[in-house]
N, C-alpha and C positions, 0 to 999 in steps of 0.2 A: 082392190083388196084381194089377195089372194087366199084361198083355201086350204085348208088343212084337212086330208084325208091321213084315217085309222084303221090301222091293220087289224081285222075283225081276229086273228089269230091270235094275236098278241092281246087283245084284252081278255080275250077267255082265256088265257095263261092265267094273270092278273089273276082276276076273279074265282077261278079257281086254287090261288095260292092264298086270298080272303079268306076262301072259305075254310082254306084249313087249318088257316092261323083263330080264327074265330069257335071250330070243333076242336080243338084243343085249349083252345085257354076257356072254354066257356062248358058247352055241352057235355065235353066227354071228361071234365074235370073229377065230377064223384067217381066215375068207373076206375080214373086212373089213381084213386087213393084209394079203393078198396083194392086192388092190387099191389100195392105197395107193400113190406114189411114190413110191420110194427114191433118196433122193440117192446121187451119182455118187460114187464111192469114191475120194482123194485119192492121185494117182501116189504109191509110195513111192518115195520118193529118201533118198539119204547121199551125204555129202562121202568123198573119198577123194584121198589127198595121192598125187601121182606127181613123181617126177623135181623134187620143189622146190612144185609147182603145185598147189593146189586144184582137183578135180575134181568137179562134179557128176554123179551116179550115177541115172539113170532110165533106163524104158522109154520109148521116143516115141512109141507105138503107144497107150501109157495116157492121153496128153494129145491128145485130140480137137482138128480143125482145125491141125497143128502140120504145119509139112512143113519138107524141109532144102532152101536153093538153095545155090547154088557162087557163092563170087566168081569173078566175069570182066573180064576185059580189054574194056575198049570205046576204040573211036577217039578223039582229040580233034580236032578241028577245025585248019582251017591259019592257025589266029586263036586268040591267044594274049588274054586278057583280064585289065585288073587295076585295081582301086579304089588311088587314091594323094592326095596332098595334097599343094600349091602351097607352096615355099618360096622364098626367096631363093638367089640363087647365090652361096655364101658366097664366090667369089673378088671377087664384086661390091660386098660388104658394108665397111662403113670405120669403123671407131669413135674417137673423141675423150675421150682418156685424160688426166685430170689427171697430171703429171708431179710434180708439187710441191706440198708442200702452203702452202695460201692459201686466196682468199675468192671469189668468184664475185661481179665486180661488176654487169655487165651481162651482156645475151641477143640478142640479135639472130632466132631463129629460135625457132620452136613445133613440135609433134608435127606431121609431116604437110607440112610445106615444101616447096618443093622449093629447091635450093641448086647455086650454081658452083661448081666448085673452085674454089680461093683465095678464097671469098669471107669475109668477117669475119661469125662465128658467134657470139663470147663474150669478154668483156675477165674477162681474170682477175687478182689482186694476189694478188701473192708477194713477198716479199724477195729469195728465190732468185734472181729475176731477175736484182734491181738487182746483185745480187752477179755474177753471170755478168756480165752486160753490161759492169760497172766494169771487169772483167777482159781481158774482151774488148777494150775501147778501149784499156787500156794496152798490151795484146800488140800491136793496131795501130799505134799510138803508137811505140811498141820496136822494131816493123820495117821503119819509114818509112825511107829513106834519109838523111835529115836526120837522125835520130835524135841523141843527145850518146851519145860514149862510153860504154860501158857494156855495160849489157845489148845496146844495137844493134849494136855491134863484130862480135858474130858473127852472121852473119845466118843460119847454118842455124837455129841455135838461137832464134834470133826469131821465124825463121819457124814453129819448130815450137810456140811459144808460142800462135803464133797460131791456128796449124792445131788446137791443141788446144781453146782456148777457144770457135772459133766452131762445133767439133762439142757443147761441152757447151750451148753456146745451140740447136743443133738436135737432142739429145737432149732438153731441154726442151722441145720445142714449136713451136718460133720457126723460121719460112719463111726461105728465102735471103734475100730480099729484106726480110723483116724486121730481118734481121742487117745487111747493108749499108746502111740509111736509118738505124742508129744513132744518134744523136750526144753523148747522155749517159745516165747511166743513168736507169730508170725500171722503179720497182717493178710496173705492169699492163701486162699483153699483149694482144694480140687473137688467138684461137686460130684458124685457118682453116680452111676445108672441106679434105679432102684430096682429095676425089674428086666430081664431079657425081652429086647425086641426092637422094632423097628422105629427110626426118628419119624414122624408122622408130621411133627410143623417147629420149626428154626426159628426164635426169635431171638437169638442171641448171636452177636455180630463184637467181633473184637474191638476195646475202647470205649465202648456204649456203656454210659451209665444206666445203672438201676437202682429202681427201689425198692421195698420191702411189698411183697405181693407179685410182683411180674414174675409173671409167666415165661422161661427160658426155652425149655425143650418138653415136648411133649411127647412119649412112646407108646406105642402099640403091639399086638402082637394080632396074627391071624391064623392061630391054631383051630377057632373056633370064631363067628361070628355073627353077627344079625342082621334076618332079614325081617325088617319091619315092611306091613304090609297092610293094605285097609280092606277090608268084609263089610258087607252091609248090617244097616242094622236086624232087621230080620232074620239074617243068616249067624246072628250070634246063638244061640239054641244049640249051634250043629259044630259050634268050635269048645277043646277045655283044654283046659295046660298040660302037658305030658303026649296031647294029639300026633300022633307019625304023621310026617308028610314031604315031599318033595320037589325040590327046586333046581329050574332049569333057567340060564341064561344065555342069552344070543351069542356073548363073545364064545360059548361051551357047550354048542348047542345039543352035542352026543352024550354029555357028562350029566350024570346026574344025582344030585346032592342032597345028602338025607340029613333030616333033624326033626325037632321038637318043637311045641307051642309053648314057647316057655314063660311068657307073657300075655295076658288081652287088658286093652288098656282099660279103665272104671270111666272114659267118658266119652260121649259120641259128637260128633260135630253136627250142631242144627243144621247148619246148611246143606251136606252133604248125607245126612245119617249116615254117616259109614266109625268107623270106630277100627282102632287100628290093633293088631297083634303084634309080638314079635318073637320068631322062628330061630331058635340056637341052631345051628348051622356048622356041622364038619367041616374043614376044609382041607381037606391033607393038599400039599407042597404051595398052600396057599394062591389057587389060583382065582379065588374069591376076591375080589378087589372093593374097599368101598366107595361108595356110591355107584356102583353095577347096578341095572335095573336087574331084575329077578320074576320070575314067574314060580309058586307058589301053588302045588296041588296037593290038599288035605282029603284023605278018605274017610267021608265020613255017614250019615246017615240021609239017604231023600230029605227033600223038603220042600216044601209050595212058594210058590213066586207068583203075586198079580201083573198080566197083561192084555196090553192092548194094541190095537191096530196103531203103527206109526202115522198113518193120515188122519187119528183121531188125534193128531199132538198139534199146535201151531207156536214155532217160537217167535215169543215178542220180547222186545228188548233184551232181556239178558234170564229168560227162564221160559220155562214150556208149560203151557195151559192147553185147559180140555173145557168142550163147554159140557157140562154134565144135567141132565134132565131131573130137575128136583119135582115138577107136575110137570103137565100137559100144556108144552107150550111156552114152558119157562124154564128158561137153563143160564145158570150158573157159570160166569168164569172164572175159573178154578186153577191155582196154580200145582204144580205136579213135577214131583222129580224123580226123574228114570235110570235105569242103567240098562248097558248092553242086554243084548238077550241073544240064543244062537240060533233062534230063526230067523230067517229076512222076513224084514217088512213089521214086525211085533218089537216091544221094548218092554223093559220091566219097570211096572212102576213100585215105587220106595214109598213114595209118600204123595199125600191127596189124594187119592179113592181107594174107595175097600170095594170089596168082592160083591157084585151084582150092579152095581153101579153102571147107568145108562149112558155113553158118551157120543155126542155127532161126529159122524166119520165121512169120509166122500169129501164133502165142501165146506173140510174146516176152514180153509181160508176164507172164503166169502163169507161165510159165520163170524168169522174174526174182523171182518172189512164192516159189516153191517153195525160188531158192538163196536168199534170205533169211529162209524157214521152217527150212532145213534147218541157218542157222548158229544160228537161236535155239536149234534143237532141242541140241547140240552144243556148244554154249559153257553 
């Protein structure tokens, strides 16, 4: 039987690899977890219903880098600013309305013209006419002085025959002067500009029937125009009709164009508080065009706007909320609608807080992460 000799070298290797496998999983286990990093323990928070409202419930002191600022009052400027858009002056606008229905024989003008009053725009066939017309000449006819007994015997009543028929040919369409160059009847017309200016929108296409109410040609003119434009609610105080003020546009950006407040509208939109004006507007050689974006400076008196820190804002879904400190420890999510402001990093708020009001700033989002931890936690 032979023997088996051991290399003393090799087992104190051995034994010492024991020993170290044995101080570490055993002995020196506590030392190597108070070494270790312990993550940051997550604020406790709960919802708590008050007075109607959802309440978030934390310590502030638990959420590192979080401080409260105060909404405040800051100055506005004695310059009132506002984004608007170029329209026509609807008192200036004229449309060509089919009265009857018929045919559309001819066009005389295209999108984009420019046109005289009276001038001949479109021949249209109707029967209506000849009908009206025939009419009209016999009322004529019946009030002449010569007339034969009869219907011309009385002349109020001729006359008012008369008087009758040549309004129903000017409820149709048909110029003074078309009515008197009468002389038989005649089923097509020529409809006229009613007013100088430019074709603005063509709905009337050769062959095309119509009926009574369409809409043919629509004209404009851009001697003078409008810039409708939206202000805040707040900043209504600081605007009145008759206001000087000044507008500039991108396509113009050296020119700059003066008018009047000659409108503010009587209603403000909820969602936006803002409420709109609108600005008469000069435009000599018409280079106003509309729908132009416009910018819009009224000189008018200081006035206060509330803001706050932009990192006091967190948007969620589709609006901007603040949590606001109603006591100690309990704050409010609060929805809030802002507008530009010309400092960086501040916005102006419109609506949801007034003046002194407490809001967390620093770690709104984590603020925002915890009330939506807190509703999963709870529903």
């Amino acid at each position: 039987m032979s023997r088996r000799y051991f290399n003393p070298i090799a087992i104190a290797a051995l034994a010492a690899v024991i020993a170290a496998a044995f101080s570490v999983g055993g002995c020196h286990s506590d030392s190597a977890g108070s070494a270790a990093a312990v993550p940051e323990a997550t604020p406790a928070v709960r919802l708590v219903r008050q007075q109607g409202l959802e309440m978030l419930q934390f310590n502030a002191a638990d959420v590192p880098g979080l401080v409260m600022v105060q909404v405040r009052n800051a100055e506005l400027p004695g310059l009132l600013e506002a984004s608007g858009q170029i329209t026509y002056d609807d008192r200036s606008v004229s449309t060509i309305v089919s009265r009857v229905q018929g045919r559309i024989e001819q066009t005389r003008v295209s999108l984009w013209d420019n046109v005289q009053r009276g001038e001949k725009i479109l021949a249209l066939y109707s029967p209506d006419f000849m009908t009206a017309e025939a009419e009209y000449l016999q009322a004529r006819e019946s009030s002449h002085p010569g007339a034969a007994p009869g219907v011309g015997a009385s002349s109020d009543f001729a006359g008012a025959l008369l008087l009758a028929a040549k309004r129903k040919l000017q409820f149709l369409g048909m110029s003074d002067a078309d009515i008197q160059a009468i002389k038989a009847p005649d089923p097509t017309v020529w409809m006229r500009a009613p007013i100088s200016g430019t074709v603005v929108d063509n709905k009337a296409q050769r062959g095309t029937a119509v009926n009574p109410g369409d809409v043919l040609f629509s004209l404009g003119t851009l001697g003078d125009v409008w810039i409708t434009a939206d202000i805040y609610e707040d900043d209504l105080a600081r605007v009145r009709v008759g206001q000087q003020l000044s507008a500039v546009t991108t396509a113009f950006p050296d020119e700059v164009f003066k008018g009047v407040i000659a409108r503010i509208s009587p209603n403000i939109d909820p969602a936006t508080h803002t409420l709109q004006i609108r600005c008469e507007v000069k435009n000599p050689g018409g280079m106003l065009k509309p729908q132009m974006l416009a910018k819009v400076t009224i000189v008018t008196r200081p006035g206060n706007a509330l803001v706050i820190p932009q990192d006091a804002l967190v948007f969620d879904i589709d609006n901007y909320y603040a949590f606001v400190e109603v006591s100690p420890g309990m704050f409010e999510h609060r929805k809030v609608s802002i507008a530009s402001w010309s400092r960086v990093g501040s916005a102006r708020v419109v609506s949801g807080l007034k003046d002194g009001d407490r809001v967390v700033s620093g770690e709104t989002l984590q603020v925002n992460a915890l009330w939506h931890e807190a509703h999963g936690e709870s529903s």
